[in-house]
C-alpha positions as CSV (number, residue, x, y, z in Angstrom):
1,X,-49.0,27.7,9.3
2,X,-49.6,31.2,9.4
3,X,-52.5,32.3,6.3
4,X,-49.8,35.4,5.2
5,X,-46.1,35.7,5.1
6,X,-45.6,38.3,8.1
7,X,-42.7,39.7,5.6
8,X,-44.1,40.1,2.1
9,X,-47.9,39.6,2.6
10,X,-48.1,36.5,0.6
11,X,-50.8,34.1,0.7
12,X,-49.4,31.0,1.7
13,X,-52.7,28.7,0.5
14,X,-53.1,29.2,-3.4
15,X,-56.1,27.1,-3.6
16,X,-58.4,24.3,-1.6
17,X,-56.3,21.8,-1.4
18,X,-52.9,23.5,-2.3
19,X,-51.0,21.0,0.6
20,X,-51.9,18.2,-0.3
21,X,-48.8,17.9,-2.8
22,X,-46.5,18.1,-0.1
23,X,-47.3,14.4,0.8
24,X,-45.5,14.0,-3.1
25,X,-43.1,15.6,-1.9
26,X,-42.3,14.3,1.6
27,X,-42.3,10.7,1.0
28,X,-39.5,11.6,-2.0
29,X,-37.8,13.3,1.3
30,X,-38.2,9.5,2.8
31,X,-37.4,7.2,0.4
32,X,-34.2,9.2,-0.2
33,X,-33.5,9.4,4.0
34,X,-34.4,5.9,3.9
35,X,-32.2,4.8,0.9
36,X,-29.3,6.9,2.7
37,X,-29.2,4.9,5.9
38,X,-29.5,1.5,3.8
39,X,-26.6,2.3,2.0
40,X,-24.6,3.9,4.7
41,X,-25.9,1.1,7.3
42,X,-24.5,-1.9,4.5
43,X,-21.5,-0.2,3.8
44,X,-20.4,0.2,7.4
45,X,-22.0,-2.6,9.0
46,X,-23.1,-4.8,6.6
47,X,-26.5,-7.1,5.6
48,X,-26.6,-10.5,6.6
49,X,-29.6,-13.3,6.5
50,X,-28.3,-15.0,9.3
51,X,-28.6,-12.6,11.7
52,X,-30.8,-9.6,12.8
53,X,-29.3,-6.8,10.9
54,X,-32.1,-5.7,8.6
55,X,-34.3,-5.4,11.6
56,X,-31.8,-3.2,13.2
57,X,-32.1,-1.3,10.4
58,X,-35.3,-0.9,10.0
59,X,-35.8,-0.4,14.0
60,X,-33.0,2.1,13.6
61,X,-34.3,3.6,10.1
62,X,-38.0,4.0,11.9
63,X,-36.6,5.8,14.8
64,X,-34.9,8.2,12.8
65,X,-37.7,9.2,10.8
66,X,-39.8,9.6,13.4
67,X,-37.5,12.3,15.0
68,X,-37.0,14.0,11.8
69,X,-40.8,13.9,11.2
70,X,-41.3,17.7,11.7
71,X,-38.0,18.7,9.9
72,X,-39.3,16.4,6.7
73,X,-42.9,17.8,6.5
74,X,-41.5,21.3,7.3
75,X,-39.4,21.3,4.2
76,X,-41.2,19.1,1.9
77,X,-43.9,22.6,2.7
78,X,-41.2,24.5,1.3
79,X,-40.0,22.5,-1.8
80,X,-43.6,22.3,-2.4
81,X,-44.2,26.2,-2.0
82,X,-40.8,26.8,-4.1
83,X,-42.2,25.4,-6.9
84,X,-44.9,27.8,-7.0
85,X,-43.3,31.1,-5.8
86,X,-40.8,32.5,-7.2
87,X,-38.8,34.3,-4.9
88,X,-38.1,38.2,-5.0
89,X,-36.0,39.9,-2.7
90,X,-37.2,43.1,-1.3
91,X,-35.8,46.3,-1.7
């Protein structure tokens, strides 16, 4: 994460610590991912006790995450940031 916005010259880092909010933000991003392949996952293939399906889902759900691990810290950075900075085009 660059110090400066190449663009605009803004300081990306308010304060010490300014970041850390972003781990608010990017375990909302989870849950709701998380929440979204339960739903989709019972609606489609169902839940059952007598069989292995949660821990599909939760293999599957895991696997997921992981690969959108970057994407999900990336923009819980710029939720975080957008709640801060208002944004003004230039010229």
């Amino acid at each position: 994460m660059p110090v400066y916005c190449t663009v605009c010259q803004l300081k990306f880092e308010k304060e010490t610590g300014f970041w850390w909010g972003t781990g608010y933000v990017s375990y909302a991003l989870t849950v709701a991912v998380s929440m979204a392949t339960f739903v989709a996952w019972y609606i489609l293939i169902g839940m059952s006790v007598q069989d292995n399906r949660p821990f599909y889902w939760l293999a599957f759900n895991s696997l997921l995450l992981l690969v959108l691990l970057p994407y999900l810290m990336r923009l819980s950075r710029t939720l975080w940031l957008t709640f801060f900075v208002s944004y003004k085009p230039l010229g």
